[in-house]
Structure formats: structure tokens, C-alpha cells
N, C-alpha and C positions, 0 to 999 in steps of 0.2 A: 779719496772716494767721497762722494757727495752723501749726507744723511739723509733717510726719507724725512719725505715730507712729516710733517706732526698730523696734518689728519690723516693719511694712509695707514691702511690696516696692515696688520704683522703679518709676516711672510704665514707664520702658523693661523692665523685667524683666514688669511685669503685661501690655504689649501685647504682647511677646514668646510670653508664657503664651495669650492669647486668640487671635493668631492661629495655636499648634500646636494649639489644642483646634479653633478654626474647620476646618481644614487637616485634621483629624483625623474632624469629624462629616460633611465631606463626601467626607472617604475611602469613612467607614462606609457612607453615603446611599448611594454609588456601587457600595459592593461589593454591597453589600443587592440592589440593583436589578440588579446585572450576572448576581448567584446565581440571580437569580428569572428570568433571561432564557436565561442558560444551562442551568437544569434542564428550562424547559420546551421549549428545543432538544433536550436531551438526550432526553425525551418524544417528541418529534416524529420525530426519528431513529429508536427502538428501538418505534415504534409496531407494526409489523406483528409484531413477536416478542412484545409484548406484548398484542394481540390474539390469538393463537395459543399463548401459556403456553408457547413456548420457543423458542429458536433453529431459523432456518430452516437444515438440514444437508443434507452434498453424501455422498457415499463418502470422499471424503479426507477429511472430519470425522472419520470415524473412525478411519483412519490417523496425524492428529496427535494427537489424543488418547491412543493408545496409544505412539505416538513418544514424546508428552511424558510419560510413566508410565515407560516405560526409559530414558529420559535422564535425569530425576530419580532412579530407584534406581541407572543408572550412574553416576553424575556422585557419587552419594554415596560407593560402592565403591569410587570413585579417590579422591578424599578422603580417606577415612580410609586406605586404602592409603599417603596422600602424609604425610599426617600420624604413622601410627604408623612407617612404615618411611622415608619422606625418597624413595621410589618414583617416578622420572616417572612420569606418568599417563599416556603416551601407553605404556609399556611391562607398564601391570597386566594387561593379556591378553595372551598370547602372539603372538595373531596381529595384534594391532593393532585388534580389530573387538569393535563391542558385543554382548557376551554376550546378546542381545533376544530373547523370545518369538516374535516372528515376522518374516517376510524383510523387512517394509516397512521395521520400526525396523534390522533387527538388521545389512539389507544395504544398504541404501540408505535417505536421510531428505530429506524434501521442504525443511523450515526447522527447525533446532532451537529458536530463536527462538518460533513462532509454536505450538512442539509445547505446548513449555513453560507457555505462555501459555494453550492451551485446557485445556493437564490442571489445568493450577493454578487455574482458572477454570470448571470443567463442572460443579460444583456437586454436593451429595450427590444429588438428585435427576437429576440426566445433563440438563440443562435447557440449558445450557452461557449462563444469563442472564448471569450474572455478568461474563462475555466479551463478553456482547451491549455490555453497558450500558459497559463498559469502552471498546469499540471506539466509539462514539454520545458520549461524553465527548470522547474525544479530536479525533473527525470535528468535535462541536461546537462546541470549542476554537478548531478552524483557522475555521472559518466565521464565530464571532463576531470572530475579527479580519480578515477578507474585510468584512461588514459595516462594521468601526470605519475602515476604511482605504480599502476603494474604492470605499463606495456614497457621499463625501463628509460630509454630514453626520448625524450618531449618530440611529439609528430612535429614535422616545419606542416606551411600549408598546405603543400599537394597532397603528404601520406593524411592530413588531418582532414582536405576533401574526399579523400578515398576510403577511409575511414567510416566518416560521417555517411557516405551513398549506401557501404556497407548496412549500415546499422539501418537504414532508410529503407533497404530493397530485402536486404534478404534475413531479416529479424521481424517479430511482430511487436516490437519496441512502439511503434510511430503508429499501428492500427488503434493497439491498447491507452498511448496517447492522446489519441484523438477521439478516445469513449467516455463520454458522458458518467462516467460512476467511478467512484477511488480504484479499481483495479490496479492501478497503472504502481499506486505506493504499497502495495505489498512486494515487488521486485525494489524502489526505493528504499523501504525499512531495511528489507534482507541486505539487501549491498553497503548499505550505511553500516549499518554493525559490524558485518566483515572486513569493513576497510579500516573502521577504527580500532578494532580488535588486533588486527598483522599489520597494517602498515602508518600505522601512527605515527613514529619516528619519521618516517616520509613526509607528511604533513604537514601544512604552516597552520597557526591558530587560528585562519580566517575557513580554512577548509573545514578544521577540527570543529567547528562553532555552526558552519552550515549542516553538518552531518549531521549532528545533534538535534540541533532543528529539524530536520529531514524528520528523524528517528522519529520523534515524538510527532510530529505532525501525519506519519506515516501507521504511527501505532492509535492514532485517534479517530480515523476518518472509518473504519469497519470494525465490526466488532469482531471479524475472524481474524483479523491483524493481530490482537491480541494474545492469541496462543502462537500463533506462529512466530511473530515476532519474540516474543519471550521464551521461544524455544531454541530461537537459534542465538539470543544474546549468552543461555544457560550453555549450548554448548560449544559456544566457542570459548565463556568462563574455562570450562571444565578441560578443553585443552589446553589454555593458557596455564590451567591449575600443574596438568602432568610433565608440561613441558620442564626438559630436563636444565632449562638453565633458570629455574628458582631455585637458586642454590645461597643465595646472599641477600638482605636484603635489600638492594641495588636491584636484585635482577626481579626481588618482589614485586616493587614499586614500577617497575615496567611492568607488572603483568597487572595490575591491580588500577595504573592509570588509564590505559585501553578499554579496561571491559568496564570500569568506574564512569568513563564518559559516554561510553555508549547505553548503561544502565540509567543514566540521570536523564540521558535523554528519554527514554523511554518511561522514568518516574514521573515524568517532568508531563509528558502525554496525557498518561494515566490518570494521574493528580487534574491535569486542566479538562480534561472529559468529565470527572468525577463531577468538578464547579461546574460546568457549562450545563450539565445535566442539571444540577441543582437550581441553579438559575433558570436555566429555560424552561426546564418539564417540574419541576420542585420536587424532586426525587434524586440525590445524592446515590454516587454508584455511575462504575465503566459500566455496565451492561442496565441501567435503567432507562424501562421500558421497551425491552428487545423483543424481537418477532421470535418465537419460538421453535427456531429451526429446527434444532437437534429431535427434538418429539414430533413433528412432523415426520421429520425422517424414520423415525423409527415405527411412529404408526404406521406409514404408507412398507415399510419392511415387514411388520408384523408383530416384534416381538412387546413394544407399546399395547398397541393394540389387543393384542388376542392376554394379556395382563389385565387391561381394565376392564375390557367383557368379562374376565372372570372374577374381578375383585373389587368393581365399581357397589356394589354390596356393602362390601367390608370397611373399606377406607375411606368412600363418600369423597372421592376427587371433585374441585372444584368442576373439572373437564365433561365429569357423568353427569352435574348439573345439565349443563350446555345441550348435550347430544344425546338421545335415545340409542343412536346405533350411531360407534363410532368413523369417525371417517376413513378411508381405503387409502388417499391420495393425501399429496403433499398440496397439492391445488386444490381439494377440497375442502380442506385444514386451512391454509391460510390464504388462497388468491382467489378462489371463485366468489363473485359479490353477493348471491345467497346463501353461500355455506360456512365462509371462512370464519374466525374465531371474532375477531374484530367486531362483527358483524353483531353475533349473535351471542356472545357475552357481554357482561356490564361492566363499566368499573372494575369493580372489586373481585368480580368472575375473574377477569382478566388478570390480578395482582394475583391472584391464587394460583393458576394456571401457572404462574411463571415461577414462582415460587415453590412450587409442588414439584416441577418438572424434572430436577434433578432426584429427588423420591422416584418419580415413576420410572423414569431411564435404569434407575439402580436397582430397583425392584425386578423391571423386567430382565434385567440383564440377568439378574440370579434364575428367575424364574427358566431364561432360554439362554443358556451360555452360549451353546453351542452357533445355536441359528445368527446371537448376536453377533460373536468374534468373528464368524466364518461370512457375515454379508460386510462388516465392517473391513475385513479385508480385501474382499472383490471390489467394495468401492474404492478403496483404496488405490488399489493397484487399477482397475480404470480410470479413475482419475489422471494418472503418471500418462499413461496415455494419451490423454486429449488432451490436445492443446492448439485447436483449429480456432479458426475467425469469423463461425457460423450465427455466433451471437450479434457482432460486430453489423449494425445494420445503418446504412445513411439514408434509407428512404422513409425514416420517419421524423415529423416537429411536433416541439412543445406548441402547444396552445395555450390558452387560459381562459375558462368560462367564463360567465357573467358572476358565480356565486363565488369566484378567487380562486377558484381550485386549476392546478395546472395537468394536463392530459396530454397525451401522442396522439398526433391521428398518421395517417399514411397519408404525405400528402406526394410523392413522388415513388416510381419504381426505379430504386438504387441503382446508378450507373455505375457503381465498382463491383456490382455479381460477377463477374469473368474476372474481373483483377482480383478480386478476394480469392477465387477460387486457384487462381494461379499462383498468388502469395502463400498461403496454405499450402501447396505440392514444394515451393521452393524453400519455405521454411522447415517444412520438415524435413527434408531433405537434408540440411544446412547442418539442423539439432542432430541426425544420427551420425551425419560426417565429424561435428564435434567431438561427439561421446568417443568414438572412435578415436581422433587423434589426441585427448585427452589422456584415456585409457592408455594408449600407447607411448606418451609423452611421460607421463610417472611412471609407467613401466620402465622404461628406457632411464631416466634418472636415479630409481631407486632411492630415493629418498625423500624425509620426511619436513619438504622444507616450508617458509614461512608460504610461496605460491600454492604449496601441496595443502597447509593446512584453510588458505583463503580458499578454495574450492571445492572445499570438502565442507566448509561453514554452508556456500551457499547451495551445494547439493544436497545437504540437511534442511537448508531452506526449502526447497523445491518438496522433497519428500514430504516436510511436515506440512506444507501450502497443501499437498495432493491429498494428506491423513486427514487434514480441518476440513478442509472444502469437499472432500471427495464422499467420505465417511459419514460425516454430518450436517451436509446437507443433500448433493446429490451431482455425478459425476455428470459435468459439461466443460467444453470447449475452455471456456471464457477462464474458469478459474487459475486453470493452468497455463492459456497461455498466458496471462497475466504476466508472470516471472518466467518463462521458460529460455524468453531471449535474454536471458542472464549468460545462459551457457555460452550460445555463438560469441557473445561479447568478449568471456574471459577466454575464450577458447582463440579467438584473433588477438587478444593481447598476448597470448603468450604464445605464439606463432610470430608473432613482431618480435619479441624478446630476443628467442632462440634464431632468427635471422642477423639479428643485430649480435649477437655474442659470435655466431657461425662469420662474420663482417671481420669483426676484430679481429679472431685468429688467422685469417686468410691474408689481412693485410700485416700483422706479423709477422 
């Protein structure tokens, strides 16, 4: 027998080489087909903006986009302030407050986060695509690993075309997508945290590291993200807590690294809103300089209200300053351009007012238990309700004046009135058929298993989405359906599941 050559590699170093190459072309094969699955998700999402040649916009479109425009030139001026002079930033204006072109940025800001995001995103044309697709990327993201993890086994591409039309036609996934405002990541945050909460062990660490991100990027962009998000991370903790297999510390550490990564992500949010705030507005703090919804709401209810009529005497709110006779409406309070608060408080008016506001909420609530708990829960529960596309409008564009400030005008009559109106019937339709074969689907199982508790995470989701938004500010369309096509989503993955399990034993 001949000896190899001397420079020929060992039989062990050559299969060593064949299996990284093997190991390598079916990396490639995989990413290849994952690219081609996710773009044409990302498609199916950003359909309806891409039908219509831009972003569907609300009135706050244009408010964050001008928010993001003065947060980006302030956030410079304190910079180099910090830089040439060593300056805190929270001290380069005098009175603490952004030097803005007008009351929405300069007095109050809805997300700095989400401002940021649409100015840097709205494109030279005012199209605000770039956002679109942005937003439809990341939705896509969370979805293709909903797919990898709870529909069982991996779609090939015809069920993953079929799939994809689904989610396309008869969900409000791709309307909420294609809207101009964070809506779209409050259903993102909730499914992130559920996924890493029950199906983590499923998950490679490239997934686990986007969901993360999601989380935090999803809990930073509104401020009502906030409770809802950290309501549903607390209670999927709190089932993880009862779950009867922390029995060892083995099974601790599983329960403690799930709700551990989805907590950090959400610390991790928090924490970078808190700076970004500091930096840009020079006011450290998630909620600084927030629009004052919740007392809105509750003036325009009453029990606010008919409080400081009778105690504005006593405690000298900064609000009795402001107003002779309080306001009735939530549009009188904060949106009409002669009356709202912005307007007609100062400065320091306005830091009082937000400051005070949970005083006054807690006051009146003593003062009117009754009227309060009993209107808090009719919005509540209409909220759950609405979940239509009536906000969702394409026949308006961003402009932008001469003075920098960005506005809507109407500049076309929206050619999808008849298809909104007919997506609306189809998707409701879709959500009660869900609820249904859900309901009947753990009926039928009787049991409490990890699918049972991933559904139950994100129908705490929905609930709490419809108690924030509905409660405290005011019950519309938009909020809910925001998150609603969560249900049809998991409600078809586990309709795949139990087809594929009903497959195996037939062929059996």
C-alpha cells in the first residue's frame, strides 16, 4: 500500500473540512429560503401602503414627525454644548424645556423614541415608507418565529405562501402595519414576551437576541406600552412561578431564564427611553414630558372634573390657574388649538399639571368611587369590542411648512373605503370564529399545557391593551385592533399543529 503524500491532509482533518463545508451549504440553503420567506412576509405586511404609494397617517403622524425634527436638532445643541463646554444637558436651557417650534414638541411629547424613528424615516418625499417597511420587518421577524415554534412543524413554501395570504387578507396585521404611529408594537411586545416566556427552549440564540430587542424597542416607542407590556411580562412571571415543575433548582433556572430575558429586555427599554429623554428633552424619566391623557379622560367623564370645581379653592391646582371653567372634553383639554393645555399654560404650568395629576385622579376617585370604577369599566369592556379600521386612513400626506413644522392635509379621497370596509366584516368575522375554535380546542384537551399557557399570556395581553387604552384614554377602533390579529394568527397555528398530529396517526 502506497503512503499519502506528506502534504495531503489526514483522513480526520479532510472529514473535519467536509463536514464545516456540509454544515456551511446547509446554513446557506436555509438562510437563502428563510430570506425568500421573510421578504415576502415583509410584502404581505406593508401591502396596503404599498398599494396606496405611502404610509396610512393619523394627526399624531404629524406631531411625531415634527417632535422627531426637534429632538434631533435639540439632542445636537446639548451635545455639542456637553462636548465643547463639559455642560450637563439637562442644564443648556435655562428653564429645563425644549427650545421647539411648537407646543406639542416644545411642551409636551408623546414618545421620543417613536418621534425619532418617524423623522429619521419619512423619507424626502414625506411618504414615511421607509418607517412602513421598517415597522412590517420587525412584525415579520416576531411572526416567522411564532411560525418556527408554535405551528409544530417548519411550513415548506406553499403552506408558508398560504400562510403569509392568510395573515395578508383576513387579519388587520398588514393595515396596522402600514400606519404611520407605533401601533403595530404593542401586539410585537406582547408576543415577544410570550414566546420567550413558553417556548424558549425552542429557540436558537439569534431568535432569543431579536425578541429582546423587539421587547425593548416595543416597550419604548408609546407610553401606554408601558403598563401593558409590564403587565403581561408580571404575568406570565407569576405562571411560570406556579408552574408545578419548580420543583429543583434545574427546573428554577428554567423558569427564571425565560422571564429573566424577556425582563432585561424590557429594563433595557426603559433604561434607554429614560437617557434618550434626558438627552433630548433634559428631563430624565419613561414618562417625561407626557400629554396628560388619563385626566383628560377623566375630566371629560366627570369625576376630574366636578373634584376641582369644588376644591380648586382648597388645593390651588396648577390646572385652576390655567382655566376659569374647567374643560368638558378630551379635545378641549388637549387638541383644540385655542383651548388645549399646551396652549394656554407655561412652562412650569405644565410641569405642575403633570405632576399633580396623579393627586387629582386619586382624589377624585375617593371623592366618586362609584361613577369612577363603573365608567372605568364600560370603557373597558367597549374597548374589547372595537377593533375596526376606521382610523386607518390613506387619503391623507405629511407636508411641511415654510416655519419646519410638519402637518396632514387631505390631499386625495382614499381609494381603499370599500376594501377597509370589507376587511373590517372579514376580520371580524375571522376573530369570533377564532374565539370559538380556541374555546373549543382547550376544551377538548383539558389541559394545562405550555400552548394553553402561551394563549392565555397573550389574551391577558389583549385584555390589559383594552383596560390602558380603553379606560384611560378613550374607547376606539385603532387601539384594539392594533393587537387583535394576534388571535387569528395563534388560532391558525394551532389548527396546523392538530392537523399535523391528526397526519401522524392516520399514517400510523
Amino acid at each position: 500500500m502506497l503512503a499519502p503524500h506528506a502534504g495531503s491532509p489526514k483522513p480526520g482533518a479532510r472529514r473535519l473540512r467536509h463536514a464545516i463545508r456540509a454544515v456551511a451549504d446547509l446554513t446557506r440553503n436555509h438562510m437563502h429560503k428563510s430570506a425568500w420567506k421573510f421578504l415576502l412576509l415583509v410584502l404581505a405586511l406593508s401591502w396596503p401602503a404599498i398599494y396606496h404609494g405611502h404610509a396610512a397617517m393619523f394627526p399624531d403622524t404629524a406631531a411625531y414627525v415634527t417632535g422627531g425634527q426637534v429632538v434631533f436638532e435639540e439632542a445636537q445643541n446639548r451635545l455639542s454644548d456637553m462636548v465643547s463646554s463639559g455642560q450637563d444637558p439637562a442644564a443648556s436651557d435655562s428653564d429645563g424645556q425644549v427650545s421647539a417650534r411648537n407646543s406639542v414638541s416644545g411642551k409636551s411629547i408623546r414618545s421620543i423614541t417613536y418621534s425619532a424613528f418617524a423623522f429619521a424615516l419619512h423619507g424626502p418625499e414625506k411618504l414615511l415608507l421607509g418607517a412602513i417597511f421598517v415597522q412590517a420587518a420587525l412584525t415579520a421577524g416576531v411572526i416567522m418565529i411564532m411560525l418556527g415554534v408554535v405551528g409544530g412543524r417548519p411550513l415548506h413554501l406553499p403552506g408558508f405562501i398560504a400562510v403569509t395570504a392568510t395573515i395578508a387578507v383576513l387579519t388587520s396585521a398588514p393595515w396596522y402595519a402600514s400606519f404611520a404611529l407605533p401601533d403595530i408594537f404593542a401586539a410585537t411586545g406582547i408576543a415577544s414576551i410570550a414566546l420567550l416566556a413558553w417556548y424558549h427552549n425552542r429557540l436558537s440564540w439569534l431568535a432569543i437576541a431579536f425578541l429582546v430587542l423587539v421587547g425593548a424597542f416595543s416597550i419604548m416607542v408609546h407610553n401606554s406600552h408601558v403598563p401593558i407590556l409590564l403587565s403581561v411580562w408580571l404575568f406570565a412571571a407569576f405562571l411560570k412561578a406556579i408552574a408545578p415543575v419548580v420543583r429543583s433548582k434545574a427546573a428554577l433556572k428554567r423558569v427564571l431564564l425565560p422571564v429573566g430575558l424577556a425582563g432585561c429586555g424590557l429594563a433595557a427599554g426603559l433604561a434607554a427611553t429614560s437617557m434618550l429623554n434626558y438627552v433630548g428633552l433634559g428631563q430624565a424619566g419613561v414618562f417625561a414630558k407626557h400629554v396628560p391623557l388619563p385626566l383628560a379622560r377623566s375630566l371629560e367623564d366627570g369625576p376630574a372634573r366636578w373634584h376641582l370645581e369644588a376644591t380648586c379653592p382648597v388645593y390651588r391646582y396648577a390646572i385652576c390657574d390655567v382655566y376659569d371653567e374647567m374643560p368638558e372634553t378630551i379635545s378641549e383639554f388637549l387638541w383644540n388649538a385655542d383651548t388645549k393645555v399646551t396652549t394656554l399654560a407655561s412652562p412650569d404650568e405644565l410641569r405642575r399639571i403633570r405632576e399633580e395629576e396623579p393627586v387629582i385622579l386619586a382624589r377624585a376617585t375617593r371623592d366618586y368611587p362609584l361613577e369612577t370604577v363603573g365608567l372605568f369599566i364600560a370603557h373597558s369592556v367597549s374597548q374589547l369590542g372595537q377593533f375596526g379600521l376606521t382610523e386607518i386612513d390613506f387619503g391623507r400626506r405629511l407636508e411641511r411648512l415654510e416655519s419646519g413644522r410638519f402637518v396632514l392635509e387631505r390631499a386625495e379621497q382614499s381609494r381603499s373605503k370599500m376594501l377597509r370596509t370589507v376587511a373590517e366584516f372579514v376580520q371580524a368575522s375571522i376573530v369570533i370564529l377564532t374565539l370559538i375554535f380556541l374555546a373549543w380546542r382547550f376544551a377538548r384537551h383539558r389541559k394545562f399545557d405550555t400552548d394553553a399557557r402561551f394563549t392565555l399570556t397573550i389574551t391577558v395581553g389583549l385584555v390589559v391593551n383594552a383596560i390602558i387604552c380603553g379606560a384611560l384614554s378613550a374607547p376606539v377602533d385603532r387601539y384594539q385592533g392594533r393587537v387583535i390579529w394576534l388571535l387569528p394568527l395563534i388560532g391558525f397555528l394551532f389548527a396546523w399543529k392538530d392537523w399535523q398530529n391528526r397526519s401522524k396517526i392516520t399514517s400510523i
